[in-house]
C-alpha positions in Angstrom: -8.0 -7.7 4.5 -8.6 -11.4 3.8 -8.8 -10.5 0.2 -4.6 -9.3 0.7 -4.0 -12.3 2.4 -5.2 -14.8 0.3 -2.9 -12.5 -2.6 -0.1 -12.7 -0.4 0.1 -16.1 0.0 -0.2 -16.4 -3.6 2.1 -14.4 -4.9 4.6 -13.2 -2.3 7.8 -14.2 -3.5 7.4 -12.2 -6.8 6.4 -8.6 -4.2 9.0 -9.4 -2.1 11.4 -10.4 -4.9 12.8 -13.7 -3.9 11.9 -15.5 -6.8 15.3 -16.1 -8.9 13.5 -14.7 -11.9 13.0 -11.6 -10.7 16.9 -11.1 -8.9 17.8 -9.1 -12.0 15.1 -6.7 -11.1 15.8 -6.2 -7.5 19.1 -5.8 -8.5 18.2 -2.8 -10.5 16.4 -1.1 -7.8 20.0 -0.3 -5.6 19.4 -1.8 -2.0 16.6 -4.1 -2.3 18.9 -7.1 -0.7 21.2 -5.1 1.3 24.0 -5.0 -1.2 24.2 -9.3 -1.0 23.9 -11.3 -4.0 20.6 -12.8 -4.1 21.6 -16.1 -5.2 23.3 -16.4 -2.1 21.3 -15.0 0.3 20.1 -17.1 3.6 16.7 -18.1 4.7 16.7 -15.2 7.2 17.5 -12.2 4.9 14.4 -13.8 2.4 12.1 -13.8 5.7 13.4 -9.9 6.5 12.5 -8.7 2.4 9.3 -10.8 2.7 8.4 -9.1 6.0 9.0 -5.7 4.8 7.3 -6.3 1.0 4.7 -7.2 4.0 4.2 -4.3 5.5 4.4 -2.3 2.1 1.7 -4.4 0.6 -0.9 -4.4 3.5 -0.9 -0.7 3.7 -1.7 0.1 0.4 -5.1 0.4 -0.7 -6.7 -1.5 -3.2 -10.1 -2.5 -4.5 -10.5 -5.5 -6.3 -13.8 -5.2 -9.6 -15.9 -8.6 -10.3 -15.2 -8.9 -14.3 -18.0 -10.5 -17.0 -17.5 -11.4 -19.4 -20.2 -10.0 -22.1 -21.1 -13.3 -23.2 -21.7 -15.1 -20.0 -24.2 -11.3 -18.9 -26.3 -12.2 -21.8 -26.4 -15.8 -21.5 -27.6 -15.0 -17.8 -30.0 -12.3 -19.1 -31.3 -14.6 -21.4 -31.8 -17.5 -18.7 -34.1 -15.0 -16.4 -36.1 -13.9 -19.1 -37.0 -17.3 -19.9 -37.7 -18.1 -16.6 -40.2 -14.7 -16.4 -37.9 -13.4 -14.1 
């Protein structure tokens, strides 16, 4: 769950859709903002998509995989067998 958090902080207004960039999409998907325009909207209607994109986002499940590069794996390879490991 702490993983989630620190992802949500990070990148909430783009999953809730708040970011002006991304109005054109949310427009596209019928009743994300309640039928207001999104350019327009007040801090408490942000806070209400934010708490629901919430609520969406911490109940799905997700794993998150530790990616090497190829290069740095040998370079570490290399570095034990030098070191007799």
């Amino acid at each position: 769950m702490i993983a989630k958090r620190v992802i949500w902080r990070l990148e909430s207004d783009r999953y809730a859709l708040t970011t002006s960039s991304l109005h054109d999409l949310g427009r596209q998907l019928g009743d994300c903002y309640d039928g207001k325009d999104p350019e327009r909207m007040g801090y408490r209607v942000i806070e209400k998509l934010r708490g629901v994109a919430w609520e969406k986002f911490a109940a799905m499940d997700m794993f998150f995989v530790k990616v090497c590069r190829p290069v740095d794996a040998r370079s570490t390879c290399y570095s034990y067998s030098r070191l007799g490991c």
